[in-house]
C-alpha positions in Angstrom: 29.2 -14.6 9.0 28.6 -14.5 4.9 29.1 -11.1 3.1 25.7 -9.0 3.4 24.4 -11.0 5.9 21.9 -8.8 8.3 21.2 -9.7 12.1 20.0 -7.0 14.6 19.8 -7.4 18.5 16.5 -6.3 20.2 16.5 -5.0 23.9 13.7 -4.6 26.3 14.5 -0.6 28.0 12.7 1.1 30.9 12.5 4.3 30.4 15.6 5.6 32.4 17.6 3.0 29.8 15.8 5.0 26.7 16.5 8.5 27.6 19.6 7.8 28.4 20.4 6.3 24.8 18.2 8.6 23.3 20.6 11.0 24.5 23.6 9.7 24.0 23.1 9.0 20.5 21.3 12.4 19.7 24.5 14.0 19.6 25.4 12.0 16.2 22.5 12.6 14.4 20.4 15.5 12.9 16.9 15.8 12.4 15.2 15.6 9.1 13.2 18.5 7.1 10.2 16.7 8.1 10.8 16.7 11.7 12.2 19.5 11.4 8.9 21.4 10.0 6.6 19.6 12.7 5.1 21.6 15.7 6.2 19.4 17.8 9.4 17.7 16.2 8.0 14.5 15.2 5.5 12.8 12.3 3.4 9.4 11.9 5.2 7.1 9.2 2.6 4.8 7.5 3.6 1.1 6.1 1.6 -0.9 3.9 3.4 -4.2 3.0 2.1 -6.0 -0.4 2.1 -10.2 -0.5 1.3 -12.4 -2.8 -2.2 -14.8 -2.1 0.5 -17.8 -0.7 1.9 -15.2 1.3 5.1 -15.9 -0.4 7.0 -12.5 1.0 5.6 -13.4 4.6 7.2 -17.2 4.8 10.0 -15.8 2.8 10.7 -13.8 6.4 9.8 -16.7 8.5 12.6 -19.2 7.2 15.1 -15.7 6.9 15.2 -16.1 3.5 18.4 -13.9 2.5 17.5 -12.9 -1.2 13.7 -12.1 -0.4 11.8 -9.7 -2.1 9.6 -6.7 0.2 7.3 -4.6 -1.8 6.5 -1.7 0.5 3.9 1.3 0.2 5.4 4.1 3.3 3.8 7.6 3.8 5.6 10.4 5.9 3.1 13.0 8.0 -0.4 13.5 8.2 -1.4 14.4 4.4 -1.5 11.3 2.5 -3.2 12.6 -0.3 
């Protein structure tokens, strides 16, 4: 594997399988302020990816270009004023 190289594994979970790693990892991590101040412990997290008009970004991720560029817009919680 080359230096910086990124890979992630992706597994399909009933929901036995989730709680179970949900709560097995909880233990090793601590919530964050936002979380924190929500009524009921979570928030909505809002993406808005940029491209160019040849879509240069998106076929940049297709071939797994290593050195791509990602322009990226990301909102936390309801008020996105």
């Amino acid at each position: 594997m080359t230096p910086n190289a990124r890979f992630e594994f992706k597994y399909v979970l009933d929901a036995f399988g989730y709680f179970k790693v949900r709560n097995t990892i909880a233990t090793h991590f601590s919530k964050d302020h936002i979380s924190q101040s929500a009524p009921d412990g979570r928030y909505l997290v809002r993406s808005l990816y940029y491209d160019n008009h040849a879509y240069q970004a998106y076929y940049e991720k297709v071939v797994g270009e290593n050195h791509r560029t990602k322009l990226r817009l990301r909102a936390y919680g309801d008020d996105i004023n």
